[in-house]
C-alpha positions as CSV (number, residue, x, y, z in Angstrom):
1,X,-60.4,108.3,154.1
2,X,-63.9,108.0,153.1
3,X,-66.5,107.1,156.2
4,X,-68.0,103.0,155.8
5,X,-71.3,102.9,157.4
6,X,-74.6,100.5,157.2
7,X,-78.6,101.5,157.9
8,X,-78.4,101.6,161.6
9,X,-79.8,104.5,163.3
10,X,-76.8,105.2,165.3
11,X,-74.0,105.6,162.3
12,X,-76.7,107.7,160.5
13,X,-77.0,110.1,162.9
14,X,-73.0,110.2,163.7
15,X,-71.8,110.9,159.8
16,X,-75.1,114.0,159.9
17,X,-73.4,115.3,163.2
18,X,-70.2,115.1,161.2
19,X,-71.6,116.6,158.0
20,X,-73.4,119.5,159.7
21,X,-69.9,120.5,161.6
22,X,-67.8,120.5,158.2
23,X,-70.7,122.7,157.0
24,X,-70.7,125.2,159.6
25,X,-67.3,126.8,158.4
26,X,-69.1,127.3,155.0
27,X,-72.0,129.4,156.3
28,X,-69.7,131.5,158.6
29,X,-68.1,132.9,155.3
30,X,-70.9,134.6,154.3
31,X,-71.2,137.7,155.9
32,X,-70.5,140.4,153.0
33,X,-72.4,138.8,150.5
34,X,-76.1,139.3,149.7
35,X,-78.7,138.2,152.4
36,X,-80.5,136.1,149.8
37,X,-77.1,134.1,149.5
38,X,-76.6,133.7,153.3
39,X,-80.5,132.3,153.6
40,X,-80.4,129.6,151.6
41,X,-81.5,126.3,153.7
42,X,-80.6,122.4,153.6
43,X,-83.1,122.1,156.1
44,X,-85.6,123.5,153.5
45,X,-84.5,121.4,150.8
46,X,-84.4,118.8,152.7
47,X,-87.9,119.2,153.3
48,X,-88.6,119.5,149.2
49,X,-86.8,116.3,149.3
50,X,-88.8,114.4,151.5
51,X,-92.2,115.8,150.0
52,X,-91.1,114.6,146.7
53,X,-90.8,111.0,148.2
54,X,-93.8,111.3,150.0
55,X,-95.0,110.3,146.3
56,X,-93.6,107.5,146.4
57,X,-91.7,106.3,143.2
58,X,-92.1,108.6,140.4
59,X,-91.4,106.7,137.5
60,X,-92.9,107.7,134.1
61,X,-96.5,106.4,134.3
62,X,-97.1,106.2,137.8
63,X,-99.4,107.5,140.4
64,X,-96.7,109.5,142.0
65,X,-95.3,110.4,138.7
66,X,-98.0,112.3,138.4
67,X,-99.0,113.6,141.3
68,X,-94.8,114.9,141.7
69,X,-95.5,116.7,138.6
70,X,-98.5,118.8,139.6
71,X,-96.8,119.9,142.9
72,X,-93.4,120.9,140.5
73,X,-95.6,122.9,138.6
74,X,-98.0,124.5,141.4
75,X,-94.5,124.9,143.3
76,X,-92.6,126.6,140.7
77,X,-95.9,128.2,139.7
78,X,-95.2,130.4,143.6
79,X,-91.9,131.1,142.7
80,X,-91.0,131.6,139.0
81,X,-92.1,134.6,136.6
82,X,-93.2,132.0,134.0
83,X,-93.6,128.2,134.4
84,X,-93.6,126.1,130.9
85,X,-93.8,122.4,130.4
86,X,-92.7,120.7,127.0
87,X,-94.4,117.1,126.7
88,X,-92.9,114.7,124.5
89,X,-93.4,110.8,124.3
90,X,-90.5,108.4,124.5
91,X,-90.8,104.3,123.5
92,X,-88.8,102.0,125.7
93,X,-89.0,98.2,125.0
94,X,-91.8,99.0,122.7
95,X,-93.9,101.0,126.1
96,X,-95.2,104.4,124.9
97,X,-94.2,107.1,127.8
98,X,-95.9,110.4,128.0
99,X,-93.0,112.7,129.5
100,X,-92.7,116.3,130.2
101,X,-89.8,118.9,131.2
102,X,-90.8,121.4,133.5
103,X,-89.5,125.1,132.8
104,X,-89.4,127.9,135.4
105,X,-87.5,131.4,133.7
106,X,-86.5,134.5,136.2
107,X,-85.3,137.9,135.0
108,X,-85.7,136.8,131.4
109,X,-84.9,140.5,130.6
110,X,-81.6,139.9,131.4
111,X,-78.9,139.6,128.4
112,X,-76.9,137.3,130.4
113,X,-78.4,133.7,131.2
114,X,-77.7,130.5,133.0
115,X,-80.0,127.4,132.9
116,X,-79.7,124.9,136.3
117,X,-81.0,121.7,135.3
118,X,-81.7,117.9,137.5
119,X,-84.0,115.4,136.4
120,X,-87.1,114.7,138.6
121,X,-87.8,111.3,137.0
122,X,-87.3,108.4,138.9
123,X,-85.6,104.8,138.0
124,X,-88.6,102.3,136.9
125,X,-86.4,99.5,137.9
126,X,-84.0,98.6,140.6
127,X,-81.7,97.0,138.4
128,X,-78.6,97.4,141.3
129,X,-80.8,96.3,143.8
130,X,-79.4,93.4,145.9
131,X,-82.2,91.5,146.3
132,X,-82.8,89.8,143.1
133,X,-86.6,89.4,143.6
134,X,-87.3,93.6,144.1
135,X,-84.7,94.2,140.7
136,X,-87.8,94.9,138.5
137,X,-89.6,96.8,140.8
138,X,-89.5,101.1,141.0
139,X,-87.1,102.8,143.4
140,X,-88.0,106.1,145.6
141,X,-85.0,107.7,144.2
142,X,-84.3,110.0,147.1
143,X,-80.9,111.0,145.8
144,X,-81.2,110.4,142.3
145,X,-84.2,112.0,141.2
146,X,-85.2,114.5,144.6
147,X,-81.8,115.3,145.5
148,X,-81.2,117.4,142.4
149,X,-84.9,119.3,142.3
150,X,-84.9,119.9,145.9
151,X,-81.6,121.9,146.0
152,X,-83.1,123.9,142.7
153,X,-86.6,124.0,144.4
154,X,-84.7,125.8,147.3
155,X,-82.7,128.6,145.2
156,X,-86.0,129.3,142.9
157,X,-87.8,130.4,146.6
158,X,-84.5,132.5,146.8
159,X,-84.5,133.7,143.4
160,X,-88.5,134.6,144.1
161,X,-87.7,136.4,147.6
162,X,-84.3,138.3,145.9
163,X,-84.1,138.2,141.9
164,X,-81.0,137.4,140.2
165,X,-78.9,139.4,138.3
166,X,-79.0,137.6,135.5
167,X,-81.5,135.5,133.7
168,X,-82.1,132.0,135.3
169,X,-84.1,129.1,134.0
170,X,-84.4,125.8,136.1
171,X,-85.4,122.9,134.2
172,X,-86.7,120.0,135.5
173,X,-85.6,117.3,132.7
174,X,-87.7,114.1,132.6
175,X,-86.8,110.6,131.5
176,X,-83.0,110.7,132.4
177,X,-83.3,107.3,134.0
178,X,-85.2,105.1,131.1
179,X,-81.9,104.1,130.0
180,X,-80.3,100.5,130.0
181,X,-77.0,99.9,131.5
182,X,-74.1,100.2,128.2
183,X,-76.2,102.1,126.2
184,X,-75.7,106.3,127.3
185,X,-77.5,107.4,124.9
186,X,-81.0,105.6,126.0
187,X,-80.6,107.9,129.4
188,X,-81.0,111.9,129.3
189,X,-84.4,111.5,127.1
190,X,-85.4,115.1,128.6
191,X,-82.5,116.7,128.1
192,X,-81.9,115.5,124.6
193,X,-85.7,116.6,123.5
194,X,-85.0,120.0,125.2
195,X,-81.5,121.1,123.4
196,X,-83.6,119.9,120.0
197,X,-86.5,122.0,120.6
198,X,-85.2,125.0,122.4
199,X,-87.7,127.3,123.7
200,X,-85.9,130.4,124.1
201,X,-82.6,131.7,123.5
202,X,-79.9,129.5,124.0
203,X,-78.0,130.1,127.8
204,X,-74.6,130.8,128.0
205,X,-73.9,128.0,130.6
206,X,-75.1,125.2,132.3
207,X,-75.2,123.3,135.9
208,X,-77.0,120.3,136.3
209,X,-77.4,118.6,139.7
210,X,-77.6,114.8,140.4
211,X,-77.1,112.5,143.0
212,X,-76.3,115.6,145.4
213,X,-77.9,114.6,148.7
214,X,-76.0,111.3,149.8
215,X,-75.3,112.0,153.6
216,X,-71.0,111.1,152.5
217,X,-71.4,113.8,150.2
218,X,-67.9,113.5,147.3
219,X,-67.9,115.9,144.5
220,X,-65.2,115.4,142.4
221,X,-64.8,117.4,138.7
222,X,-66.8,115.4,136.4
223,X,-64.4,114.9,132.9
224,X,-66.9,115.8,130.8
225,X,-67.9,119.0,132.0
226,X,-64.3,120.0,132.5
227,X,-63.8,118.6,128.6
228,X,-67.1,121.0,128.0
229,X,-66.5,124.2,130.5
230,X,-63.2,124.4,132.2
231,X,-64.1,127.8,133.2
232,X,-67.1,127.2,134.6
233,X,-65.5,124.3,136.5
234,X,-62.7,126.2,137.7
235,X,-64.8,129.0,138.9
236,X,-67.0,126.6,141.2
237,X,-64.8,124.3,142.3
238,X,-62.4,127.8,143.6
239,X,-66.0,129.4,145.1
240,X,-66.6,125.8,146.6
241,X,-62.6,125.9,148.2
242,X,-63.1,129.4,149.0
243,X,-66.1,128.7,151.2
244,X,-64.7,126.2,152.7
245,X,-67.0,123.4,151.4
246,X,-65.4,120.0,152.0
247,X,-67.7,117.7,150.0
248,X,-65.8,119.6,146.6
249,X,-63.1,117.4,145.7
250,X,-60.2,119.7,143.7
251,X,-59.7,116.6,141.2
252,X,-61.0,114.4,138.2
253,X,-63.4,111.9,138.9
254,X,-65.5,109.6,136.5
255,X,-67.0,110.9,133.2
256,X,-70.3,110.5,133.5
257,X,-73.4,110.8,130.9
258,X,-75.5,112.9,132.5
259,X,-78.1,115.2,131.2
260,X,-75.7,117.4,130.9
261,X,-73.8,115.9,127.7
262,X,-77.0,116.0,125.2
263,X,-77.1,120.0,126.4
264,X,-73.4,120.2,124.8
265,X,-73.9,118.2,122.1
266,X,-77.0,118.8,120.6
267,X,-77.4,122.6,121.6
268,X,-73.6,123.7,122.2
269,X,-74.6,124.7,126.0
270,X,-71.4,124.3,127.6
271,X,-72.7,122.2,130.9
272,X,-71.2,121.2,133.9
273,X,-72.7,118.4,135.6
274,X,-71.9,118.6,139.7
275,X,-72.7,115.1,140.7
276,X,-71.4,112.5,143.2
277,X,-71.8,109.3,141.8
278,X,-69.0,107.0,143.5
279,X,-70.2,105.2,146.8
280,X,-67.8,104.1,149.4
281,X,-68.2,100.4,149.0
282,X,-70.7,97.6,147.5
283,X,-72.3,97.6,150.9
284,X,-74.0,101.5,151.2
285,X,-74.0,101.4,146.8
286,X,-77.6,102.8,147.2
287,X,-77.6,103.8,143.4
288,X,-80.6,102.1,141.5
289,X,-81.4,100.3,144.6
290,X,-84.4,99.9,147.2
291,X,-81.6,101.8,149.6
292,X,-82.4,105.5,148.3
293,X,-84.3,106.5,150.5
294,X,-84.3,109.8,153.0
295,X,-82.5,108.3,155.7
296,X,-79.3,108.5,153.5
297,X,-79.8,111.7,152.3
298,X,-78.5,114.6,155.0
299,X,-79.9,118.3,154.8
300,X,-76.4,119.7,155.5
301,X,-75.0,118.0,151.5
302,X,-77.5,119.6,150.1
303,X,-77.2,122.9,151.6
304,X,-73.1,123.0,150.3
305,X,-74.4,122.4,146.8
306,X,-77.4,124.9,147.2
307,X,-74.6,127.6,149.3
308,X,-71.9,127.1,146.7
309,X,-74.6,128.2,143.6
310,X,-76.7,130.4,145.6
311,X,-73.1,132.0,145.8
312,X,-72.0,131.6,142.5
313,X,-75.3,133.2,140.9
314,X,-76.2,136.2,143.1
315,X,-72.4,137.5,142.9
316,X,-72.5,137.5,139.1
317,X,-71.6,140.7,137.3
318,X,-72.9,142.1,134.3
319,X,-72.9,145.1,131.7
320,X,-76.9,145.2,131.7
């Protein structure tokens, strides 16, 4: 059964006790693989988590829009062989948006490369919001927006510490949540511009992360990326049973448009979108609301997501 909780303090703290214990078993796995697997932190993406929302909202346009995007760059700048940024401009309701994807490439020498993906805008509008007087007003987007970039922010200090063995590029896609409700295709704006204007040779595979901090942390198998990459799914989703990581459901959940659909249909990068976008029940729905904040986002769901690709990655064999 899945846990029902409100704000207070108290149930907070219970379901991050109960999270960190079901995460435990996870780490203990570990012990034969690489060290830079094993040292992958929730506590530390927890902390890129919070630093992004220290910003405050960053909606296209905004103060913290743009001061999140100078710390992506300056952070990924630390960690990445090569940082690149592709700006593009977007018009929504007839508003002119200045966006940018941020790019950071590893081994590049590699023949073998995978592209990890989340978007680091956040929603201009609380649209879900239950108070219909903050609706048109800009959400922190602690899950959906920082969730996703913290856990990436996370494995690109790994990949700087212990390189890969295969060519990685994280991008941080902008404008995924300028969409109206019923129309998909207005969401994934960076993602869409990227798989048009490729900037390198295109990846073999795909993982984009969203939504993958909520402290009652459910990953089922998105349809569309099992429609997309079976294999890929497969492969995770075993790892994730493997490790004994209980927020990866074995079973089909909602298809969802997600920046990982323009990546497969505009650029034939078979994605896979790991995402947990189901809420218990109308009363914790956080999702496009004023509710998305860090106090509902727990350091030990991220570190699963961050353990299980961390994994994934750094035991990845190759003919180079």
């Amino acid at each position: 059964m899945r846990l029902k909780f409100r704000d207070e303090l108290f149930e907070s703290s219970i379901l991050r006790i109960i999270a960190l214990i079901v995460y435990l078993p996870a780490m203990m796995t570990l012990g034969g693989c690489k060290s830079a697997v094993s040292e992958f932190s929730g506590d530390n993406s927890f902390q890129f988590l919070e630093k992004q929302c220290s910003f405050g909202p960053r909606n296209p346009g905004s103060e913290g829009y743009k001061s999140c995007r100078n710390y992506l760059i300056e952070t990924l700048g630390d960690f990445a062989d090569t940082v690149l940024t592709q700006s593009f401009q977007v018009i929504v309701d007839k508003d002119s948006f200045d966006l940018v994807n941020i790019i950071a490439r590893f081994q590049q020498e590699s023949n073998h490369h995978i592209l990890l993906g989340a978007h680091w805008d956040t929603r201009p509008w609380a649209d879900k919001d239950l108070n219909p007087e903050l609706r048109q007003d800009p959400i922190l987007g602690a899950n959906d927006g920082a969730s996703g970039v913290a856990v990436l922010l996370e494995l690109a200090r790994l990949f700087h510490k212990s390189a890969p063995p295969i060519a990685v590029t994280i991008v941080f896609f902008d404008g995924e949540d300028l969409g109206k409700e019923g129309e998909p295709k207005s969401y994934a704006r960076g993602s869409s511009y990227f798989a048009e204007n490729l900037p390198f040779p295109t990846p073999e595979n795909a993982i984009i992360l969203d939504m993958v901090g909520d402290i009652d942390l459910n990953i089922p198998i998105e349809r569309n990326s099992y429609r997309q990459n079976p294999e890929l799914v497969k492969a995770l989703w075993k790892q994730a049973e493997t490790l004994r990581l209980p927020a990866f459901k074995n079973w089909l959940g909602y298809a969802v448009y997600d920046d990982h659909v323009p990546l497969w249909e505009k650029a034939r990068i078979p994605a896979v979108d790991i995402i947990d976008f189901e809420y218990p029940n109308r009363s914790v729905n956080y999702w496009h609301t004023h509710r998305d904040v860090p106090e509902n986002c727990s350091p030990a769901s991220l570190g699963q997501v961050g353990i299980l690709l961390a994994h994934y990655i750094y035991n990845l064999e190759t003919n180079d």
